[in-house]
C-alpha positions as CSV (number, residue, x, y, z in Angstrom):
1,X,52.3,6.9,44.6
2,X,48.6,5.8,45.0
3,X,46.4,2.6,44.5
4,X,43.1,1.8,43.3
5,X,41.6,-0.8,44.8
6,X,37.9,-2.1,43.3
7,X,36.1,-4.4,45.5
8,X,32.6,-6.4,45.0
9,X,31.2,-9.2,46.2
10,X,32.4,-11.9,43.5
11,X,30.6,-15.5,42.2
12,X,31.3,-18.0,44.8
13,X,34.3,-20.0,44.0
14,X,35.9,-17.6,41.9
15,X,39.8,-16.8,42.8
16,X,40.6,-15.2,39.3
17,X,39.5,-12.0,37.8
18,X,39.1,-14.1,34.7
19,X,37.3,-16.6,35.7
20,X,34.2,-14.0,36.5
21,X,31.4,-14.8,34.3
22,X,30.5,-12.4,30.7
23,X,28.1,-9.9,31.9
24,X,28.5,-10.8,36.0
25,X,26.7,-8.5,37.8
26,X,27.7,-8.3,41.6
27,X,25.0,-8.6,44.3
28,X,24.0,-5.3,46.5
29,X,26.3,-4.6,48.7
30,X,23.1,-2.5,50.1
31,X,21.8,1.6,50.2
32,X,24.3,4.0,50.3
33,X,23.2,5.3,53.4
34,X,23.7,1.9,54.4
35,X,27.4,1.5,53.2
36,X,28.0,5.0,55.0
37,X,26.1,3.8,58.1
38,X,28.8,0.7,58.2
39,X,31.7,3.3,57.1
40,X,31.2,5.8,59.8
41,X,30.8,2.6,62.2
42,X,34.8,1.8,61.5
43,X,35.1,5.1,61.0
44,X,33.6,8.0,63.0
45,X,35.0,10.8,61.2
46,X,34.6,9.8,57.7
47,X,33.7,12.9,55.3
48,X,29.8,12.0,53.7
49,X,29.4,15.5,52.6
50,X,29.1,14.1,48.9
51,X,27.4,10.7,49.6
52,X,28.9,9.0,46.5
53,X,32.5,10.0,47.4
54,X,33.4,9.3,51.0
55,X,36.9,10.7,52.6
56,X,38.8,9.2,55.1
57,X,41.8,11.5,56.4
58,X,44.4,11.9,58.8
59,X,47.7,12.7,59.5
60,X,48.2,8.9,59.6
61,X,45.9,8.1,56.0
62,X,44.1,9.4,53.5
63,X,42.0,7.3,51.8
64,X,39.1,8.2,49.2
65,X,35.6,5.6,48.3
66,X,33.7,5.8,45.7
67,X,30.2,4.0,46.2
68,X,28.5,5.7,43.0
69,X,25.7,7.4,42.8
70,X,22.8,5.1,42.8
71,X,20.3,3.6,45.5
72,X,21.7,0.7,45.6
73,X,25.4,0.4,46.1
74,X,27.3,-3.0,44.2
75,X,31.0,-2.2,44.2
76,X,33.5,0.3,46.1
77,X,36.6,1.4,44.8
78,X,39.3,2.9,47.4
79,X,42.0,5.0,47.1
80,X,44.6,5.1,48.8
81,X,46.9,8.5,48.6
82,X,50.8,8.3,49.8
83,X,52.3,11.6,50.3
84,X,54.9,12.4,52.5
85,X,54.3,10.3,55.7
């Protein structure tokens, strides 16, 4: 089984997806060399190879991000892989 999680910064007082305004369009989150720059702070080991596709893998984990592929980065969706562990 796997999950997709989406995440973005959200309107302030928001706690519903449905309550996020027509046409909402999430503040930068900022460069993508700047998201990586904070990934591979967590996470030393991350895979950047392909900037807009980061992999995080292990025999404990693996987890995929997508951060798109434009200058500025406004959501991340992860991806979290089960397989036999």
């Amino acid at each position: 089984m796997s999950w997709a999680i989406y995440a973005m910064r959200g309107p302030g007082g928001v706690r519903r997806l449905e309550d996020i305004p027509d046409g909402y369009e999430p503040p930068s989150l900022g460069t993508a060399d700047d998201v990586v720059g904070v990934v591979r702070e967590v996470v030393p080991g991350v895979d950047a190879s392909k900037r807009s596709w980061l992999l995080l893998r292990s025999d404990e984990y693996d987890v995929e991000m997508t951060i798109g592929k434009g200058v500025e980065v406004r959501d991340i969706t992860f991806y979290l892989n089960d397989g036999p562990r």
